[in-house]
C-alpha positions as CSV (number, residue, x, y, z in Angstrom):
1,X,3.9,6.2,-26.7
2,X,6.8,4.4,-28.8
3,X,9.8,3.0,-27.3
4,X,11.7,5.7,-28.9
5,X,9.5,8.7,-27.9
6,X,9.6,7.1,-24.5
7,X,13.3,6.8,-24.9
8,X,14.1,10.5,-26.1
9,X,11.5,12.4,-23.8
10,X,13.5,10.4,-20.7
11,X,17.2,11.8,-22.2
12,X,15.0,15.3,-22.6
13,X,14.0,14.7,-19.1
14,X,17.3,13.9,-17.6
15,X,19.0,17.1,-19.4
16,X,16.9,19.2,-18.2
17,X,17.7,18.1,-14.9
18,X,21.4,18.3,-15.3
19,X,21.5,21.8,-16.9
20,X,19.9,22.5,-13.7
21,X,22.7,21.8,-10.9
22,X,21.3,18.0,-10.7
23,X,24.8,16.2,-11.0
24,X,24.8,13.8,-8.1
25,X,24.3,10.3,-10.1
26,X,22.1,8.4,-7.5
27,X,19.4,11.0,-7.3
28,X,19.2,11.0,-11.7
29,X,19.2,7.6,-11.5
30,X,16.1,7.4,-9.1
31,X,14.7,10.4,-10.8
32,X,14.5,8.1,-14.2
33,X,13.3,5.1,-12.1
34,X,10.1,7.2,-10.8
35,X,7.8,8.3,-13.8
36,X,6.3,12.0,-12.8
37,X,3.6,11.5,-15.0
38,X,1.3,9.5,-12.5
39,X,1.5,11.9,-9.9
40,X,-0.6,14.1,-12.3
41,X,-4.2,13.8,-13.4
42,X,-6.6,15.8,-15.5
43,X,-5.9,18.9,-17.7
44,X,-2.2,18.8,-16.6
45,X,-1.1,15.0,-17.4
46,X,0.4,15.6,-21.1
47,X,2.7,18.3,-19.2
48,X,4.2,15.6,-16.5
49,X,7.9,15.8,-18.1
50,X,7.9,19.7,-18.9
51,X,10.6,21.3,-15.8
52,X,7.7,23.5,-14.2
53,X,5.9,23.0,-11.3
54,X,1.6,22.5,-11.9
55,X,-1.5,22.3,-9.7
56,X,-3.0,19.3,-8.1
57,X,-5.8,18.8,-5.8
58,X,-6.4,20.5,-3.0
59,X,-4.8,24.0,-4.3
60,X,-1.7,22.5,-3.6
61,X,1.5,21.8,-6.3
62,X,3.9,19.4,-7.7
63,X,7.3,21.0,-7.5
64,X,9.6,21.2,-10.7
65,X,11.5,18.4,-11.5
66,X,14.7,20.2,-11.0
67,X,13.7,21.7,-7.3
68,X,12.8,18.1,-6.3
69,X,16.6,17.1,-7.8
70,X,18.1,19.8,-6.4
71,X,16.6,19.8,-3.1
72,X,17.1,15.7,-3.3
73,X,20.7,16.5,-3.9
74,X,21.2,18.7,-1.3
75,X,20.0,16.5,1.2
76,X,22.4,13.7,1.1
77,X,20.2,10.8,2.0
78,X,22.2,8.1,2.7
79,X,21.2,4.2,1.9
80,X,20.0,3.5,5.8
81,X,19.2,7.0,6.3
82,X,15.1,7.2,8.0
83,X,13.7,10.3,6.0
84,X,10.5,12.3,7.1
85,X,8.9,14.7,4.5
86,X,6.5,17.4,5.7
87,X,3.8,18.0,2.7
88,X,3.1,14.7,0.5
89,X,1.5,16.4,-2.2
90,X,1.3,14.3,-5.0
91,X,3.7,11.8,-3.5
92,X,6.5,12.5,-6.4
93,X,9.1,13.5,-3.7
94,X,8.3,10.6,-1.2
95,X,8.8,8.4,-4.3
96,X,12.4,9.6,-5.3
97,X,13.6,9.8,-1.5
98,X,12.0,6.0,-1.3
99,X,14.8,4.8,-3.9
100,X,17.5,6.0,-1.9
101,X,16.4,5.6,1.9
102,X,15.8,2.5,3.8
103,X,12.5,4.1,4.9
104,X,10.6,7.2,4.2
105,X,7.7,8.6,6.6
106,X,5.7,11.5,4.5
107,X,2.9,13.8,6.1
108,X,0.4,16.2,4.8
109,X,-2.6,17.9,6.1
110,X,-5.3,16.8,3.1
111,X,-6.6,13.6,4.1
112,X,-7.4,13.1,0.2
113,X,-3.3,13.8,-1.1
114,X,-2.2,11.3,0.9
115,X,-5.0,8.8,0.2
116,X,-4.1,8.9,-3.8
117,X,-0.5,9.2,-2.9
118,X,-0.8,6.0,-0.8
119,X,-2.5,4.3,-4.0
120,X,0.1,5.3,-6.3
121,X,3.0,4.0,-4.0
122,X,1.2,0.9,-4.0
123,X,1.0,0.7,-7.8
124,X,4.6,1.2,-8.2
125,X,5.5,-1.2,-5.5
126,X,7.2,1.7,-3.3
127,X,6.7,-0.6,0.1
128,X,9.2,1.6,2.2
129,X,7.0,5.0,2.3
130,X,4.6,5.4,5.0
131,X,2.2,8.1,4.5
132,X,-0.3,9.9,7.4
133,X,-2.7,12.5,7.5
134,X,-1.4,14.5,9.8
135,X,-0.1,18.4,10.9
136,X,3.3,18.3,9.1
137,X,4.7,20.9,11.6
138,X,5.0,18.6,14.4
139,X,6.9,16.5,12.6
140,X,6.0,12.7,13.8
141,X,7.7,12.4,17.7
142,X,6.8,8.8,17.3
143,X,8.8,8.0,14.5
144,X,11.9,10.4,15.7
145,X,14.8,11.1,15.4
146,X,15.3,11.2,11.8
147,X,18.6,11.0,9.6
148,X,17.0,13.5,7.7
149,X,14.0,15.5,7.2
150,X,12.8,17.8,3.9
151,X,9.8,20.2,3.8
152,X,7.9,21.2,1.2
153,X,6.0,24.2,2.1
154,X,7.8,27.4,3.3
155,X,7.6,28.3,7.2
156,X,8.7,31.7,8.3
157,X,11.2,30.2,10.1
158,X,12.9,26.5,10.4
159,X,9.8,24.9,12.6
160,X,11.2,24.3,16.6
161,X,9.5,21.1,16.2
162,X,11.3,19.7,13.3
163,X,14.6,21.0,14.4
164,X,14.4,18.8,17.6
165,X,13.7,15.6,15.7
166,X,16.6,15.9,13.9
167,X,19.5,13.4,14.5
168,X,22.7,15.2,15.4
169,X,24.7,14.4,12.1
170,X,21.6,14.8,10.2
171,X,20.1,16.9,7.6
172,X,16.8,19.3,6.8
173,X,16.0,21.6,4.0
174,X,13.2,23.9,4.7
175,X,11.8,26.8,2.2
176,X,11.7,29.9,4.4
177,X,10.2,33.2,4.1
178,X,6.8,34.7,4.0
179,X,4.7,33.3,1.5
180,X,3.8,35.8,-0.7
181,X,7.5,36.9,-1.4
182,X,10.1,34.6,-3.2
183,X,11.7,32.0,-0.1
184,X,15.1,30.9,0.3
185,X,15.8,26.9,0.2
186,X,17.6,26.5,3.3
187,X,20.3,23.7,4.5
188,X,20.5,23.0,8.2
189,X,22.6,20.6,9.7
190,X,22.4,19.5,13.4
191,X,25.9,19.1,15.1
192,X,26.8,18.4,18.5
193,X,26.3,22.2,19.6
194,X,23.4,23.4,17.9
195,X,22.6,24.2,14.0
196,X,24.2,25.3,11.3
197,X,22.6,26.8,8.6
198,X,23.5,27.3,4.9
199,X,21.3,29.6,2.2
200,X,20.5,27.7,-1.2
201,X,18.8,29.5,-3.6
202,X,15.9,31.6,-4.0
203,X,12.4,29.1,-4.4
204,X,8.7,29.4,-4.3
205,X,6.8,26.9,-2.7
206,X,2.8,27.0,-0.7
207,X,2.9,28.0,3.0
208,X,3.2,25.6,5.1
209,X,-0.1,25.9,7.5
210,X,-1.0,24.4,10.8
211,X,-3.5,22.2,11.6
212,X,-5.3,19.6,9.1
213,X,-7.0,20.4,6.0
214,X,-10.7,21.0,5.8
215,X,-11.6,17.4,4.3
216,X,-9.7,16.1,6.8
């Protein structure tokens, strides 16, 4: 690929996101730092800068370049925020959150997601991402509280687990709804007295399941 095809397909890339909602400056910045295209493989690679979400292993997806802005956006991370993400997938996510958190812990059930998402973070020199195999929706007690927390896989409702290992002050977006039927993205913020909770916008995302996957 030319410079100049390189170039235009990034300003192509970057208006798409902004006709979108995806104003904030430091998430398009990161999202033009952190190429999409190796988080996908096979039949789908020439596709990586189109805004639609696409397979990946594991019957799981990558989310659309806009929902990962918006969602991004919506989040606030802060420069010394601690972030935990519940469903790696490809590892695109954990890879914007990584430019603008001082650390960034990401969990999925498929043993074999986070093994290639751990090899692509190394390739792109993404040192502050930790990634485990592990049941997202227990969230990691170890590693809690956390400034934030996003989750990429829809839960009926905002997992008890999660909720608790939320900083008060802090920040989680959670897809809810059944998973069959179109989710809502929602924002809840823990205060002092319990959790407030604001409705997005309508999304569609993979359950989010219990226990480990079966490779694991």
């Amino acid at each position: 690929m030319t410079d100049s095809t390189e170039a235009e397909r990034k300003m192509q890339f970057l208006f798409a996101l902004r006709s979108k909602g995806v104003t904030d400056a430091r998430v398009l910045t990161a999202m033009e730092k952190v190429d999409r295209g190796p988080f996908i493989k096979g039949l789908f690679a020439d596709r990586a800068y189109e805004d639609t979400p696409l397979p990946i292993a594991c019957g799981q997806t990558i989310s659309q370049p806009s929902v990962v802005g918006l969602m991004t956006q919506a989040l606030d991370v802060q420069p010394r925020d601690k972030v935990l993400e519940v469903g790696t997938g490809s590892g695109y996510q954990a890879a914007i959150l990584s430019q603008l958190a001082r650390r960034v812990y990401t969990v999925d059930r498929h043993k074999r997601l986070v093994r290639e998402a751990r090899s692509i973070f190394e390739a792109m020199d993404l040192h502050n991402i930790t990634a485990f195999t592990a049941d997202g929706s227990f969230g990691l007690p170890d590693q809690a509280p956390f400034d934030r927390i996003i989750v990429t896989a829809a839960a009926e409702d905002p997992p008890g687990p999660l909720l608790a290992q939320l900083k008060i002050g802090g920040i989680m977006m959670v897809p809810v709804g059944q998973s069959d039927t179109v989710q809502s993205m929602i924002r809840v913020r823990r205060l002092e007295t319990g959790f407030d909770y604001d409705e997005l916008r309508p999304v569609r995302f993979v359950p989010l399941i219990e226990g480990l996957g079966p490779e694991s």
